[in-house]
N, C-alpha and C positions, 0 to 999 in steps of 0.2 A: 608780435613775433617773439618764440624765446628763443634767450642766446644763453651760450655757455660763455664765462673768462675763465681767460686761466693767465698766471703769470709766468711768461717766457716758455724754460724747457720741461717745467713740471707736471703739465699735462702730458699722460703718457697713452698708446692708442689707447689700449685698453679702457681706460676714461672717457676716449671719443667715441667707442663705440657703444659705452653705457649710456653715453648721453644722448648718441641717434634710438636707441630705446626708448630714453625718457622721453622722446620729442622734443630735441633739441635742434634748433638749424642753423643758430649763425653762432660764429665763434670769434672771440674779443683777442686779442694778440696784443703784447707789450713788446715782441721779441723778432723787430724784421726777418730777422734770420732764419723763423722758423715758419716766417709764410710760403715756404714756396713746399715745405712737408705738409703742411694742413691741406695745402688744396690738392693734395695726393688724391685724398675723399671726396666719392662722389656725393656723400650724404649731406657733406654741408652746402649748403644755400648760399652762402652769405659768409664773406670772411673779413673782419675789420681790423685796422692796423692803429692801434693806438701808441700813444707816448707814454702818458702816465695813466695808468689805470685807474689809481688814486681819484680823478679830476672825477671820472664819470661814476664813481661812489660818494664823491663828497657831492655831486648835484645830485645823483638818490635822495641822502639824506637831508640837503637842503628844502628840494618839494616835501618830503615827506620826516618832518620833523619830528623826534624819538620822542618816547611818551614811558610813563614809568612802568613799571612790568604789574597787567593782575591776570591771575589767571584760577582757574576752578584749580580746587585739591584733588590729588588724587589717593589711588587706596597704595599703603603704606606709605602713608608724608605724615607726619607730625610737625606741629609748632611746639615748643618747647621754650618755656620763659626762662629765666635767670635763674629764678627760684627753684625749675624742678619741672614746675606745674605744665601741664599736656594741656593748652589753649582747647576751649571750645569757642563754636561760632560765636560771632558775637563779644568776644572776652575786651576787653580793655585794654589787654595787655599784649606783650608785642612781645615777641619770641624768634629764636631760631629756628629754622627748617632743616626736619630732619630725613633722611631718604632709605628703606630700605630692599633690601635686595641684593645685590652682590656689591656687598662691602668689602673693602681692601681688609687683610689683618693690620696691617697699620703701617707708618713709614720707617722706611730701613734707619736703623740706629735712630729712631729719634721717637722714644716714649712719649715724653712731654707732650711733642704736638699729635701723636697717635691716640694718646687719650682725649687729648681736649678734642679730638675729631671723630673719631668710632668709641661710640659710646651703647652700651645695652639700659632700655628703655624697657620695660616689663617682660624682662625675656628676647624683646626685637634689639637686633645689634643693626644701630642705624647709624650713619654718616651726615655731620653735621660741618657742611665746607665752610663756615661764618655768615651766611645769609639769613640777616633778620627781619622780619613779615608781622603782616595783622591778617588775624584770620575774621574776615569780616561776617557778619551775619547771615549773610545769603550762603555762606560756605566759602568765597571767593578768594584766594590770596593775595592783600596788596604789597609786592615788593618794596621796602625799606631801604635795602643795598647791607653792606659791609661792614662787620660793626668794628672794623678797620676806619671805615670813614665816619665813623660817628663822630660829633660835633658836641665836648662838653662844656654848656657854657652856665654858668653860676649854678652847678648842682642837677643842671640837668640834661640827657643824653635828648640831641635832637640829629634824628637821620638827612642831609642833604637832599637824598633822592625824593622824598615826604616834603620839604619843601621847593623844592624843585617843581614838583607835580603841582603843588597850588599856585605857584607863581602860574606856570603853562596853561593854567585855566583861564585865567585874562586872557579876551581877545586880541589883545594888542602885543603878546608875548609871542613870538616866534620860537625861539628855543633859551633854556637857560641849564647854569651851572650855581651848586652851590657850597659854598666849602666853610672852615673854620680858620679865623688868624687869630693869633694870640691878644689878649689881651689881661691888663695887671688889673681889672677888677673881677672880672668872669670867670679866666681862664680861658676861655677863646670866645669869641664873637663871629656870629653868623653874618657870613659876606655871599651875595648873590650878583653873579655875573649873567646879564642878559640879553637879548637881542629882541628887537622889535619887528612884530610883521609887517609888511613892507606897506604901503600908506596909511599906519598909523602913526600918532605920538601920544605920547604920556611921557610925568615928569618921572623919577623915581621916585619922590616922594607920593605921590597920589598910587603910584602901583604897588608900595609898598601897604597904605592903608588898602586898596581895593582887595590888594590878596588877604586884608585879615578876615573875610568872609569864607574861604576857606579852611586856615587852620589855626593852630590859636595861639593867643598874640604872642606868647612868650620863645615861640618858634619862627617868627618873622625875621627875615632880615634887618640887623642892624643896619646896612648900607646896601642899596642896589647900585649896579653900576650898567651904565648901559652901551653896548659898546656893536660893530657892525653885521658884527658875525658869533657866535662860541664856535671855539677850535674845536673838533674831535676827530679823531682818530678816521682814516678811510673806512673802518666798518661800522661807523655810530658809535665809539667805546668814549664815552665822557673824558675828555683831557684836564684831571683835575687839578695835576701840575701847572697845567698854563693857567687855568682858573686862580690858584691861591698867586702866581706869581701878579697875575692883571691886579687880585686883590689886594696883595700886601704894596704891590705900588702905587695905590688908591687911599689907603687907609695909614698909612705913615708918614 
């Protein structure tokens, strides 16, 4: 069966009636008050009266645990390294993604960030929002994340989402978060918050070696921690505030 949610009065008909188009039948409500207007429509089948919406999105993402972003390129995307250089398949190197098409002129009063973000690449004026990527061999993009969240620890940049993803390859992993806490030798230290599938165990120290078959050692978690659940967000948005808070009260 598909359903449409909406939260409370912000579904407007106009919206219910795009959705009896789409083949939509049953409809999710947060907001008693507005069940006795939905079932105005004969189109909907099915009307359900929820409390917290929230609950019936975090059990989404519990069955179906988020997995790091790869997807095919498409035409006008570029990867672009630090240096300059326009990745080709295959490259070594890991780069920002750039988009173009209808790119903004740039953000009201503020150059600085206009330039670091719409930028002209051989004549193409493309948009570069901070996502950095490997443009793999087959052609494929693997998502890195934010290079907001990068992680620098003794010299060198390691992306979360990149370790992240190799932890999630262990069986025994159900979902993980992975951040940076400071530290006076490194400059911060890779901390991994995780959660196990449900009848398995591992120690952390064994899942820490297990995932070095994945990526390479010097991007391993210093310390996994293993805990019931990872927090995120109702729509799968990594909570990487709770994450560093679980960590830095682990690690001090």
């Amino acid at each position: 069966m598909t359903s449409i949610a909406t939260l409370g009065s912000h579904c407007s008909l106009q919206v219910l009636k795009g959705a009896k188009d789409e083949g939509f039948k049953t409809i999710l409500v947060c907001e008693k008050k507005r069940e006795k207007l939905y079932r105005r429509f004969s189109f909907i089948d099915e009307l359900i009266i929820v409390e917290k919406f929230s609950e019936i999105l975090n059990q989404e993402i519990q069955d179906n645990p988020p997995k790091t972003a790869k997807f095919s390129i498409n035409p006008g995307v570029i990867i672009m390294a630090d240096d300059g250089e326009i990745l080709e398949p295959g490259s070594d190197k890991i780069g920002l993604i750039g988009t173009s098409g209808l790119v903004p002129v740039g953000y009201y009063k503020d150059e600085k960030k206009s330039s670091e973000t719409f930028r002209e690449v051989n004549g193409t004026r493309y948009s570069f929002p901070g996502d950095y990527a490997k443009l793999e061999a087959d052609g494929t993009i693997t998502l890195l994340g934010r290079g907001s969240n990068c992680i620098n620890s003794a010299g060198e940049k390691i992306y979360p989402e990149e370790v992240e993803e190799a932890i999630k390859r262990n069986d025994e992993v159900f979902d993980c978060l992975v951040v940076g806490v400071d530290d006076d030798k490194f400059g911060q230290r890779v901390v991994a918050v995780a959660s196990l599938t449900e009848g398995f165990e591992i120690s952390e120290s064994e899942l820490i070696e297990s995932t070095r078959t994945f990526i390479a050692g010097y991007k391993l978690p210093k310390k996994l921690i293993l805990v019931d659940n990872v927090q995120r967000a109702p729509n799968g948005k990594a909570d990487y505030k709770w994450a560093k808070e679980i960590a830095n009260k682990h690690t001090n």
